[in-house]
Structure formats: structure tokens, C-alpha cells
DRENPA-37746 format. One line per 5 residues: number of its first residue (from 1); for each residue x, y, z of N, C-alpha, C. Coordinates in Angstrom, 1 decimal. Each point is the difference from the previous one (the first is absolute). Layout:
N
NUM = X/Y/Z/X/Y/Z/X/Y/Z | ... .
! end
This chain:
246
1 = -120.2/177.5/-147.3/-0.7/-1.2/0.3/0.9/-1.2/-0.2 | 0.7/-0.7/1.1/0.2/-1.2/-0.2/-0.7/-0.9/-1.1 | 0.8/-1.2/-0.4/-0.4/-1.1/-0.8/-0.8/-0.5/0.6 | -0.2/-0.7/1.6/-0.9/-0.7/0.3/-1.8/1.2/-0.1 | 0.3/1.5/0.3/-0.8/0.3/-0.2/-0.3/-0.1/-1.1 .
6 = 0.7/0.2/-0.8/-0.3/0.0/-1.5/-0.8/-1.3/-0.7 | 0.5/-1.2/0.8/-0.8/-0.9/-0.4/-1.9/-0.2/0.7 | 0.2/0.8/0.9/-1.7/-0.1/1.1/-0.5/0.4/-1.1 | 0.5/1.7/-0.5/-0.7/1.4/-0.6/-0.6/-0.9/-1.3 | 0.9/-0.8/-0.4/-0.3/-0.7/-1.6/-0.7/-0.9/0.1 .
11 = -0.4/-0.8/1.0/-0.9/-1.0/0.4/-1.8/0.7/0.1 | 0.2/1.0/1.0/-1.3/0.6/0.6/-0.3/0.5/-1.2 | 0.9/1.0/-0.7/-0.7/1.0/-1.4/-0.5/-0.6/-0.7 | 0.2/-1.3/-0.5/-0.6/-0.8/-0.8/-1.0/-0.6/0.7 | -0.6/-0.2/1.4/-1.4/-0.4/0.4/-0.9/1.2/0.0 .
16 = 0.9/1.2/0.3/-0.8/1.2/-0.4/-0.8/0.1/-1.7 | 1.0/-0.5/-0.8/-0.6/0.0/-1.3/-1.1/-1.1/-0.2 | -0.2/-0.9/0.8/-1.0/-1.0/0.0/-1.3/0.3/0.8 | 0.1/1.0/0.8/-0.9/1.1/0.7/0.0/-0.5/1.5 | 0.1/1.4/0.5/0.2/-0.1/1.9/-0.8/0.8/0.0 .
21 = -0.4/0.1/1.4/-0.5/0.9/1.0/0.5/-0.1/1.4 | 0.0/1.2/0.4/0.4/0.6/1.7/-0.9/-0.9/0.9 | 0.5/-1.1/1.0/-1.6/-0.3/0.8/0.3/0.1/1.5 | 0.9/0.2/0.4/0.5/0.5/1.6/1.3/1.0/0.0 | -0.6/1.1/1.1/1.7/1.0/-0.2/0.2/-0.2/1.8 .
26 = 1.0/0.3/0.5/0.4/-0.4/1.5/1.1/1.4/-0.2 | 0.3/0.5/0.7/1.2/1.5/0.4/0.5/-0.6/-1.4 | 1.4/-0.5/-0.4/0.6/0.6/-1.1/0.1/-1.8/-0.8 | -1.0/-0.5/0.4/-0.3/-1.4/-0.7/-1.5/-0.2/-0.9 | 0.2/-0.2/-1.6/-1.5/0.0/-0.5/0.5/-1.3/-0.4 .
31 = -1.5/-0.7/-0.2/-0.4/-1.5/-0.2/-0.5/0.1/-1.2 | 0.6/-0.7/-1.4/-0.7/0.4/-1.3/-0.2/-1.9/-0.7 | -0.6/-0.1/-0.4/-1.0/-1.0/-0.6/0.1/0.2/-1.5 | 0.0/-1.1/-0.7/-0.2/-0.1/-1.8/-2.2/-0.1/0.3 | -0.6/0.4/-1.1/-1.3/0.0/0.1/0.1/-1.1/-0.4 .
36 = 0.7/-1.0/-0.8/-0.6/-1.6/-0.6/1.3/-0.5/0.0 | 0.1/-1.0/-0.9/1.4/-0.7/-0.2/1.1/0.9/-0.1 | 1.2/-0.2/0.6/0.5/-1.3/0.9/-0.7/0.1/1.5 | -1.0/0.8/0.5/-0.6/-0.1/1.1/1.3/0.0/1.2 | 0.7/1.0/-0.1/1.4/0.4/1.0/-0.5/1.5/1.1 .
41 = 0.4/-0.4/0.9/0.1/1.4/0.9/1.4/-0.2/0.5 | 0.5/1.5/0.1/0.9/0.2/0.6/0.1/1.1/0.7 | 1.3/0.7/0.0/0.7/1.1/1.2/0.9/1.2/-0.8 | -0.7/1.0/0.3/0.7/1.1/-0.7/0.2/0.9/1.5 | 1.5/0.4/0.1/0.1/0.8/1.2/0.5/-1.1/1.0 .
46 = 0.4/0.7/1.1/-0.1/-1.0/1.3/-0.5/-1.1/0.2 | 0.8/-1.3/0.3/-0.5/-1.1/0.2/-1.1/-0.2/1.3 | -1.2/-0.5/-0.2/-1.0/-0.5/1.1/-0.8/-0.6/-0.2 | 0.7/-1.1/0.7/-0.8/-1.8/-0.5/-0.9/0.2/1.0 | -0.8/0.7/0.8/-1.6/-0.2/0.2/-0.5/0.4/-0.8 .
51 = 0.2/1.2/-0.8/-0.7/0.4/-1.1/-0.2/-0.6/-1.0 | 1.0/-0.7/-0.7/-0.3/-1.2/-0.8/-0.8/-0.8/0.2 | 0.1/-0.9/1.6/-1.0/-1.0/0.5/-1.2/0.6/-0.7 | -0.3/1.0/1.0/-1.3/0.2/1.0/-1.2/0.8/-1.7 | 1.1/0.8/-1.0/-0.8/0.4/-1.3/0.1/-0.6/-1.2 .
56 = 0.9/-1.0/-0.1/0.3/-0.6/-1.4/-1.2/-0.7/-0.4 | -0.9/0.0/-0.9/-1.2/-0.8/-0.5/0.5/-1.6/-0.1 | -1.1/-0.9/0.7/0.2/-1.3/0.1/0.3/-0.4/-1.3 | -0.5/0.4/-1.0/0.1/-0.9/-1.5/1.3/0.6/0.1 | 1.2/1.2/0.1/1.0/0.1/-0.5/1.2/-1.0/0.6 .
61 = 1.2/0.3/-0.8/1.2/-0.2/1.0/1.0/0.8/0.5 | 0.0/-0.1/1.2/1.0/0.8/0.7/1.8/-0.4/-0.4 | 0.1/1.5/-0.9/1.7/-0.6/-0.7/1.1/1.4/1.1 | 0.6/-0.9/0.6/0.7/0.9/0.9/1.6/-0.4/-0.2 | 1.0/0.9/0.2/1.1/0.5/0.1/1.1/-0.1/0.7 .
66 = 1.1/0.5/0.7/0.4/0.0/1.1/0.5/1.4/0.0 | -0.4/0.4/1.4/-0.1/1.9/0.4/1.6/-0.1/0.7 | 0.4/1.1/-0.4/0.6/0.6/-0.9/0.6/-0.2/-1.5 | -0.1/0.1/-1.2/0.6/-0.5/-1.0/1.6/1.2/0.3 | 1.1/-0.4/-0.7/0.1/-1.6/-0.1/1.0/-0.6/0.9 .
71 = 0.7/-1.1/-0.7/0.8/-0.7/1.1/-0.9/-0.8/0.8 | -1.1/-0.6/-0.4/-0.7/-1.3/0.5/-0.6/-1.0/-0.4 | 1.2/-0.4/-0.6/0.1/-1.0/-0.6/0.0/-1.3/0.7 | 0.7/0.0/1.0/-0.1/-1.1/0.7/-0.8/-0.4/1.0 | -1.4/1.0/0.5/-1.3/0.1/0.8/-0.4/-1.8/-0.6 .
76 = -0.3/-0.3/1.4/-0.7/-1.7/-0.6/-1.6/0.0/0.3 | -0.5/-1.3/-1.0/-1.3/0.5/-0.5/-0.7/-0.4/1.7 | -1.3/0.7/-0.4/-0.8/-0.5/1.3/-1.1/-0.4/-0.6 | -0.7/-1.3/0.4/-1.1/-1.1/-0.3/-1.5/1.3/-0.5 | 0.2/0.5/1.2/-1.5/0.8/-0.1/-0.1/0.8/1.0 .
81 = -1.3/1.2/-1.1/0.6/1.8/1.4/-0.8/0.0/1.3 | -1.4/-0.9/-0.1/-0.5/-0.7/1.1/-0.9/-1.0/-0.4 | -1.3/-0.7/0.8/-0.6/-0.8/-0.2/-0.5/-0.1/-0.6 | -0.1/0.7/-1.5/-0.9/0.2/-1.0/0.7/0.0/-1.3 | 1.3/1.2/0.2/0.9/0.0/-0.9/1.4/-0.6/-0.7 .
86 = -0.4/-1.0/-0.6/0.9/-1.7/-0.3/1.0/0.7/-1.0 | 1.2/-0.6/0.2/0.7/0.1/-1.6/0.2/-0.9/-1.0 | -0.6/1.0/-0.8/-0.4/-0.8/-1.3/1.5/-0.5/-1.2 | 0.7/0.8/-0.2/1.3/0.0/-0.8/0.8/1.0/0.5 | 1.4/-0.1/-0.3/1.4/0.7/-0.1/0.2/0.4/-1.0 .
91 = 0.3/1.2/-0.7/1.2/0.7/-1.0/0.9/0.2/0.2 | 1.2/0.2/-0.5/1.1/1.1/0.2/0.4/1.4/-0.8 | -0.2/0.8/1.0/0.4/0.7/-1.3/1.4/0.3/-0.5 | 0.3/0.2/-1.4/1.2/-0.3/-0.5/0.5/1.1/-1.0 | 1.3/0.5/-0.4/0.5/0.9/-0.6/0.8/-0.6/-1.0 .
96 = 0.3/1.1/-1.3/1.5/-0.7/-0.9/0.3/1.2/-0.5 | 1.4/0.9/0.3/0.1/0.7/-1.1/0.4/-0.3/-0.8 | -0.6/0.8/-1.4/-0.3/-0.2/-1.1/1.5/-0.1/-1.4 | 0.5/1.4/0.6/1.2/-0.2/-0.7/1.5/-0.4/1.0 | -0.2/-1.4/0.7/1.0/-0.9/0.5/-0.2/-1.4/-0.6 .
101 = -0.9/-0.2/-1.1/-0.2/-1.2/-0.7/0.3/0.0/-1.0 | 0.6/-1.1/-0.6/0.0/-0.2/-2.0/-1.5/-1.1/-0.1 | -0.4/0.7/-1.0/-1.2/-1.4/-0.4/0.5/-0.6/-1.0 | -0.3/-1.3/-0.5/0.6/-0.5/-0.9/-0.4/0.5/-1.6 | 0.2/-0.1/-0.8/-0.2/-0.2/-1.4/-0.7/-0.2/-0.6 .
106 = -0.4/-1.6/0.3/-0.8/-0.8/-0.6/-0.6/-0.8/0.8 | -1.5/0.0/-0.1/-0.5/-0.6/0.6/-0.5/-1.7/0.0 | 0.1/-0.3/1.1/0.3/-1.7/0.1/-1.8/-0.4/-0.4 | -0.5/0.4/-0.6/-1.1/-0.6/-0.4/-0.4/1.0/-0.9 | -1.8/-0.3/-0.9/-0.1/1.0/-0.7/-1.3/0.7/0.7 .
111 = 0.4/0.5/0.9/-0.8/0.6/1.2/-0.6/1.1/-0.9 | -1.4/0.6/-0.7/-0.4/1.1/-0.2/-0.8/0.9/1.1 | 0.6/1.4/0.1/-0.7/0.7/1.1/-0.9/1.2/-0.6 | -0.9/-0.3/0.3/-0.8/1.3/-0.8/-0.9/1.1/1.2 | -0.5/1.2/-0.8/-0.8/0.7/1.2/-1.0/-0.3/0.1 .
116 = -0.9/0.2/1.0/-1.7/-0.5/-0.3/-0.7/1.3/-0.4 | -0.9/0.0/-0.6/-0.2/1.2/-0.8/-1.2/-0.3/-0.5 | -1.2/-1.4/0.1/-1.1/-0.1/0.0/-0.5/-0.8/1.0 | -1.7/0.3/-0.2/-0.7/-0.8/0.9/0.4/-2.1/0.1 | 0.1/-0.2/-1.5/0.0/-1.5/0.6/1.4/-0.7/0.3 .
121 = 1.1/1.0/-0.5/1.6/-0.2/0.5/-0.5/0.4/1.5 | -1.0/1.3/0.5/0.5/-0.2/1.6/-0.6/-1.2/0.9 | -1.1/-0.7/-0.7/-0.6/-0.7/0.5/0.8/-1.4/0.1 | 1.1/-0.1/-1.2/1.1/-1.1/-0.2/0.5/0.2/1.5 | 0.3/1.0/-0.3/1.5/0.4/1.2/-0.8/-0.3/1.3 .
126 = -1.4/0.8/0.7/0.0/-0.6/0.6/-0.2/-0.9/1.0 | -0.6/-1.4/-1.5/0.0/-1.3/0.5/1.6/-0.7/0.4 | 0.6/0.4/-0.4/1.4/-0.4/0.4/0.6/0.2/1.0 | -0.1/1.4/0.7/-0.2/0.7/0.8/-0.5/-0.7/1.3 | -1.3/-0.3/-0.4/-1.1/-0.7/1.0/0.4/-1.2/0.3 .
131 = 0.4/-0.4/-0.8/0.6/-1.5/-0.3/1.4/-0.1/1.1 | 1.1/0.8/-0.1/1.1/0.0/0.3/-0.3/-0.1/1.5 | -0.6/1.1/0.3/-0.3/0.5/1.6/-0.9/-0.8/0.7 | -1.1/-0.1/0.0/-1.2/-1.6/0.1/-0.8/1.3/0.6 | -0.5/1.0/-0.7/-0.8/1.2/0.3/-0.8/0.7/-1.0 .
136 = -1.1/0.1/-0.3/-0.7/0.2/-0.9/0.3/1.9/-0.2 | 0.2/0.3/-1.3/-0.1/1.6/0.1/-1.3/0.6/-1.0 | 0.1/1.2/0.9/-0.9/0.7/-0.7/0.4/1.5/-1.3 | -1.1/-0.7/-1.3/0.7/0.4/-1.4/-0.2/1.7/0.1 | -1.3/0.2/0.4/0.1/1.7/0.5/0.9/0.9/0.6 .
141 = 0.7/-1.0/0.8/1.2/0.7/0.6/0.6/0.6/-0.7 | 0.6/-0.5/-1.4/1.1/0.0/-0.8/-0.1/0.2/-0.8 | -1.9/-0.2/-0.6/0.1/1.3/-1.3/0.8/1.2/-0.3 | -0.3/1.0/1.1/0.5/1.1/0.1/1.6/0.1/-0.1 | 0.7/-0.9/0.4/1.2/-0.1/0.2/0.8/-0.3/-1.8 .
146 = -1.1/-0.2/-0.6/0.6/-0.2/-1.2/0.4/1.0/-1.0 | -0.3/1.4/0.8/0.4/1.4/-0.9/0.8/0.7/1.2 | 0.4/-0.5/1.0/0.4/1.0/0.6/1.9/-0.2/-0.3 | 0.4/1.2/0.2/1.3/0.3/-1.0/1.9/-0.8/0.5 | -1.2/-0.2/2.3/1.4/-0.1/0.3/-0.4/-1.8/0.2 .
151 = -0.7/-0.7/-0.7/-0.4/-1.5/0.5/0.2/-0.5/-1.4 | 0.9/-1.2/-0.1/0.2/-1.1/-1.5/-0.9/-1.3/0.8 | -0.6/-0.3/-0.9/-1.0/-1.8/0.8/1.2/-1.0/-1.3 | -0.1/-0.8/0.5/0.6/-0.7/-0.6/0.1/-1.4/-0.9 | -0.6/-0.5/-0.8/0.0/-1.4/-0.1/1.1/-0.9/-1.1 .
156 = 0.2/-1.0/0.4/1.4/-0.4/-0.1/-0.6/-1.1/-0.9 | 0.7/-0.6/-1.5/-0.6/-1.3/-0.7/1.6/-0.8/0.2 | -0.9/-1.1/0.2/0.9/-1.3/-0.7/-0.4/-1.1/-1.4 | 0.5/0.4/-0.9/-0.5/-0.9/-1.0/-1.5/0.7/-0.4 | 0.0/0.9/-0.4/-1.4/1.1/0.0/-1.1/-0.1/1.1 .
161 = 0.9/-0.9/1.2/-1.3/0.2/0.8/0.0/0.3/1.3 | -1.0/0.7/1.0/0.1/1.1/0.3/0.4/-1.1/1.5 | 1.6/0.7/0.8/0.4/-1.0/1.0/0.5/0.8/1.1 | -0.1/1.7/0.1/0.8/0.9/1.0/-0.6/0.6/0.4 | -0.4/0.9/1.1/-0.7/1.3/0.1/1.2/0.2/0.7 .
166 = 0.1/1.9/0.1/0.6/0.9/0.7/-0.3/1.2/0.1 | 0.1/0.5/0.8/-0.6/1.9/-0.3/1.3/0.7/1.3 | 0.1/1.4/-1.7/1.2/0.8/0.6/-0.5/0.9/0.4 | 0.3/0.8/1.1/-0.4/1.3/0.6/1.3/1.1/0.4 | 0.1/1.1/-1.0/0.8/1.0/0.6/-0.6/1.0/1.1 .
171 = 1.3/0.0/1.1/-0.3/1.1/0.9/0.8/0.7/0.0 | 0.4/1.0/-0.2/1.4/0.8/0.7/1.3/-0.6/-1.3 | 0.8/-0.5/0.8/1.5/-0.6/-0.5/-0.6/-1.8/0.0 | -1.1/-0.6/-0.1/0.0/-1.2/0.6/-0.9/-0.6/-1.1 | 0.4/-1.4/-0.1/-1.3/-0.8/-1.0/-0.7/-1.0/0.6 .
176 = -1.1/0.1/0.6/-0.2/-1.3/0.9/-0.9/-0.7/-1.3 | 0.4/-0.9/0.5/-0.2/-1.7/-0.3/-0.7/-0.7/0.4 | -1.3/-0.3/-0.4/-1.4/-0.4/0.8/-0.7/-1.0/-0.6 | -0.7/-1.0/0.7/-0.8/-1.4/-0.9/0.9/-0.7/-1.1 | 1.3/-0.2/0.0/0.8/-1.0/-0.8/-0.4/-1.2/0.2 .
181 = -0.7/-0.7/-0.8/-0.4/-0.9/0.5/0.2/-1.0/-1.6 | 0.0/-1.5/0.3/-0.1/-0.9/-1.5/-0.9/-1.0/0.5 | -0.5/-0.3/-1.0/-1.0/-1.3/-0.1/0.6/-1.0/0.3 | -0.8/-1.1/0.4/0.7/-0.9/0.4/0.4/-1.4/-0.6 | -0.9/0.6/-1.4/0.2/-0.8/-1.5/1.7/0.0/-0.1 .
186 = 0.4/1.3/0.2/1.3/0.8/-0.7/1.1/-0.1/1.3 | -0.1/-0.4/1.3/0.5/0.1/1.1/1.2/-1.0/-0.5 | 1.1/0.2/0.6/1.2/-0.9/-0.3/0.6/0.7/-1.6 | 0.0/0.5/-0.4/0.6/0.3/-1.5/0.5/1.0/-0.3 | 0.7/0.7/0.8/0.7/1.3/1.0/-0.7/1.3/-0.8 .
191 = -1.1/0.0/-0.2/-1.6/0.9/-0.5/0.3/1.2/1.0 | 0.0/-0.3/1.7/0.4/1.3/0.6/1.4/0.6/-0.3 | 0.7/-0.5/0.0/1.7/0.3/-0.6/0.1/0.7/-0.7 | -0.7/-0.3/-1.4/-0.1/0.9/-1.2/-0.7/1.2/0.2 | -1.3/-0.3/0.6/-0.1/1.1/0.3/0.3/1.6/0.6 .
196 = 0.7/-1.4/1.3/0.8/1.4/1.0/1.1/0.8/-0.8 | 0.5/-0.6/-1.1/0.8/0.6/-1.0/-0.2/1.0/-0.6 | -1.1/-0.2/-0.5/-0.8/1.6/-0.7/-0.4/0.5/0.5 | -0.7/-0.3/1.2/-0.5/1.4/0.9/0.9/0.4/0.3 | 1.1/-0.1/0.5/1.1/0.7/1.1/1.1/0.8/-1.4 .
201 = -0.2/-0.8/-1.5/0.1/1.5/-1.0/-0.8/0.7/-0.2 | -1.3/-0.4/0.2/-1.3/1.3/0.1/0.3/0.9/0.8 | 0.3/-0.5/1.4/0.3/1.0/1.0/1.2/1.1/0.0 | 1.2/-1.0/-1.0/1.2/1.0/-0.2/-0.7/0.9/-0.9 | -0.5/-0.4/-0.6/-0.6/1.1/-1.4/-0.8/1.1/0.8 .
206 = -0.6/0.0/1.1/-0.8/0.5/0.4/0.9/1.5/0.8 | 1.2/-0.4/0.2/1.1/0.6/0.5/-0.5/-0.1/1.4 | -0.4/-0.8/0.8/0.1/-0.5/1.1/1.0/-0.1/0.8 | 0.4/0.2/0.6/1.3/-0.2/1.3/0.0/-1.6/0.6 | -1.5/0.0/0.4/-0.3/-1.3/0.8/-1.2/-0.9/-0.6 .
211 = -0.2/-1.5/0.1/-1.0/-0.2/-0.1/-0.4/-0.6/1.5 | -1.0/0.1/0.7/-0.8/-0.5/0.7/-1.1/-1.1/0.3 | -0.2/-0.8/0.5/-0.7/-1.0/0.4/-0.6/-0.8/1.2 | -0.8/-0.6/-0.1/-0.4/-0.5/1.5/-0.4/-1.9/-0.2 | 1.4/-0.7/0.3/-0.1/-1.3/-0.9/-1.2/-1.0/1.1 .
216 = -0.3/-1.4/-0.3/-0.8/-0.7/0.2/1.1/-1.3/0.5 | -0.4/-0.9/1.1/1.4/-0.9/-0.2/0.5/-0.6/-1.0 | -1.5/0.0/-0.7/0.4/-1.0/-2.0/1.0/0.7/-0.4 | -0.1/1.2/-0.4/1.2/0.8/-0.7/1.1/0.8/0.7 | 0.4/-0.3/1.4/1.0/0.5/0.3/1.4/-0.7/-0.2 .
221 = -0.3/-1.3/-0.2/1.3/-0.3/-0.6/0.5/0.4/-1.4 | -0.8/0.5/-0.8/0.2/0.5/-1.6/0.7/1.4/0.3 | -0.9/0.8/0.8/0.5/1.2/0.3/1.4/0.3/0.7 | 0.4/-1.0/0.9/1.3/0.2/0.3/1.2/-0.6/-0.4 | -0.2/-0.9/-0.9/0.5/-0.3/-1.3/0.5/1.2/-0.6 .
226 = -0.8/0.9/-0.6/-0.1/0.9/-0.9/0.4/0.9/0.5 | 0.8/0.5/1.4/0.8/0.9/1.2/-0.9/0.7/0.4 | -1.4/-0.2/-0.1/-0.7/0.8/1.2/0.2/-0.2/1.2 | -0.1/1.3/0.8/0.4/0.0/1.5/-1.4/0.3/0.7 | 0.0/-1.4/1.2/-0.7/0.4/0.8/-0.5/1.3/0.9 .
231 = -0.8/0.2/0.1/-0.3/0.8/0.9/-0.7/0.4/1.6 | -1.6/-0.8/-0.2/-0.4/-0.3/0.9/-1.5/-0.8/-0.3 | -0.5/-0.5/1.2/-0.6/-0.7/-0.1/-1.7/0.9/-0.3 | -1.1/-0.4/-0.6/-1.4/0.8/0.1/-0.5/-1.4/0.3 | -1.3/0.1/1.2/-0.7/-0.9/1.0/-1.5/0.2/-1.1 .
236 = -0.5/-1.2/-0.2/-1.4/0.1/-0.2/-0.9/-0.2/0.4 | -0.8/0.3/1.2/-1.2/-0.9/0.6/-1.5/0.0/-0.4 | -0.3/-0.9/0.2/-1.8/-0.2/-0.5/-0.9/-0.1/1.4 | -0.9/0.7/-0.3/-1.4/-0.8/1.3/-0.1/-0.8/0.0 | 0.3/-0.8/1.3/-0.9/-1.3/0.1/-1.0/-0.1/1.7 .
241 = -1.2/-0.3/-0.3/-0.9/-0.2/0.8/0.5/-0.8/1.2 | -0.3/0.6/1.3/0.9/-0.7/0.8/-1.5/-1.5/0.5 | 1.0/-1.0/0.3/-0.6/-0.8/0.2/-0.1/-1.0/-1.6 | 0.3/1.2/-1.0/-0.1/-0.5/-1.6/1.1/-1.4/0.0 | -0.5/-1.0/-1.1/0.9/-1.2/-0.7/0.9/0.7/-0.8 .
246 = -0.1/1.1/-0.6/0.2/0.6/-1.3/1.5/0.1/0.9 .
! end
């Protein structure tokens, strides 16, 4: 499995842990859906964007790719898949291996990272979370996620107080890297920096090869700073009612 697959495989597994179901199959193309938040359908198998259109549930969002991975990286975005289907945001997805970096020493603040490991730490994390992204989440999701063996949740203090979310996910050889987010109390005070520091020794510790990601425009300049390499682009689109203001 290629890296770029490797990064899809690490992205989807973890919406699988937030719970899917199968809701359209086409010859060697199935259409699979999260049952609640993050409310995503996507493409497992063969690319076929009528099948997306025509079965993806209005409340979700259609998060698509570019067919064939990889090497398409440079595919340019398109507005919307038709008169219904708008784009909502851009990611990239992005790579670092793990043992081609020194991390520093010491860290430039007294950034504390801890695991989440109760109910009202996860409820900390994620309002910060919610906060970072401008997206409300749901706490059910992630209960479960708090004993499972290959997922670390993350929350990060500054000055005892609570200013980082991140959540690690091992797949294979890979550590993806999901919801890094800081408050915006704590924004400017290189809060993500420190952090990217210890995760990416979490991940060495983890004996990781690679870590993986799917950045936001906010944080792709941090990430490529820090020598991650692009990869490619992931399209997000929402329903909008045609004729809609929205």
C-alpha cells in the first residue's frame, strides 16, 4: 500500500471507528456514510461520482479524492459536483517520515500534553476541538474511543490550562494525526509547535515509519515548516438547496 493510500486507509478507519454503514454498492464501487458526526460519505472501490451525487444523504458531506491515488497531487479543485453539490473546504493530505527528523530538546514553552482518560477532560478537549474547527462534536462519538488501544485523544495545557486537542491513530506503519486544534485564547504562542513536538515523539515511540495527515489551510503552513510533504488535495461538499441563499 502506498503512503498516499496509507493516508485515505487512516483517515476512513477512524470514521469507521466513529460508526459507518454500507448505503449504496454499484459493480466494484460501495457508498459508505458515518451514522452521526462527522456526517461524511465517501468511496470505497472504484471511483463513481453519480453514486456519490444521486445516494450520499443530504445532511452528509460528500468528501472525495482524486481516482487514481497517487500522483494527484496537482488535480485542481472544482467549485461543485453539480447544482446541489457546493464546496465547502479544501485539505491536503500530507506525509513526514518519521525517522528523517531531529526534534528538539526543549521545549519553547511549558506546553503540558496529557491523555484524555475521563469524561470531563473529554468534554475539555472537545470544546477546543469545537472551538478550533467552528463545528460542534458529538461526546458519544468518542466515549468509546477512550479505551481503544490503537487511539491516544489528546489534551495539551498551558499554564494548567487546558489549550490543545489532538488525537493519534495507529494503522499499519502510520500515526495519523487528527483534530489538532488550539483555542484561540492560546492562538499565537507556538501552543501548536509544542505540540507537533511531542506528538511526532509519540509517534516515534510508537515505531511508526510515517505520520499522516489531512491539513486545513490554517495549519498547512505549520505542517510544512515541520517537512511534511504534500500529497493531495481531499474536496468537501455540502447540500445546498437549489435556488437556496445558503
Amino acid at each position: 500500500m502506498s503512503i498516499d493510500q496509507q493516508n485515505i486507509h487512516n483517515l476512513t478507519a477512524l470514521w469507521n471507528k466513529y460508526g459507518t454503514k454500507s448505503i449504496a454498492h454499484e459493480g466494484n464501487s460501495t457508498l459508505l456514510a458515518t451514522l452521526g458526526w462527522p456526517y461524511r460519505s465517501w468511496l470505497e472501490g472504484e471511483n463513481n461520482l453519480s453514486l456519490q451525487i444521486s445516494a450520499t444523504p443530504k445532511s452528509h458531506r460528500i468528501t472525495s479524492w482524486p481516482y487514481p491515488l497517487p500522483k494527484a497531487n496537482n488535480v485542481a479543485s472544482i467549485s461543485r459536483l453539480d447544482e446541489n453539490w457546493h464546496l465547502e473546504f479544501e485539505q491536503t493530505a500530507m506525509y513526514l517520515k518519521l525517522n528523517e527528523i531531529t526534534l528538539p530538546t526543549e521545549q519553547q514553552n511549558n506546553l503540558d500534553l496529557r491523555i484524555v482518560k475521563d469524561a470531563e477532560s473529554l468534554t475539555q478537549w472537545l470544546q477546543i476541538s469545537s472551538e478550533a474547527f467552528g463545528y460542534e462534536m458529538d461526546q458519544e462519538v468518542f466515549k468509546p474511543l477512550l479505551t481503544d488501544c490503537d487511539i491516544e485523544i489528546y489534551l495539551g495545557y498551558l499554564n494548567q490550562k487546558p489549550a490543545v486537542s489532538a488525537l493519534l491513530y495507529k494503522t499499519g506503519n502510520v500515526t495519523g494525526l487528527h483534530q489538532m486544534g488550539v483555542k484561540k485564547a492560546f492562538q499565537g504562542q507556538n501552543a501548536a509547535k509544542s505540540a507537533m513536538y511531542l506528538l511526532l515523539a509519540r509517534a516515534q515511540q510508537q515505531r511508526s515509519e510515517f505520520m499522516v495527515l489531512q491539513a486545513s489551510k490554517m495549519g498547512l503552513p505549520l505542517y510544512l515548516k515541520l517537512g511534511f510533504q504534500a500529497q493531495f488535495k481531499l474536496l468537501n461538499f455540502h447540500f445546498v438547496e437549489e435556488n437556496s441563499d445558503a
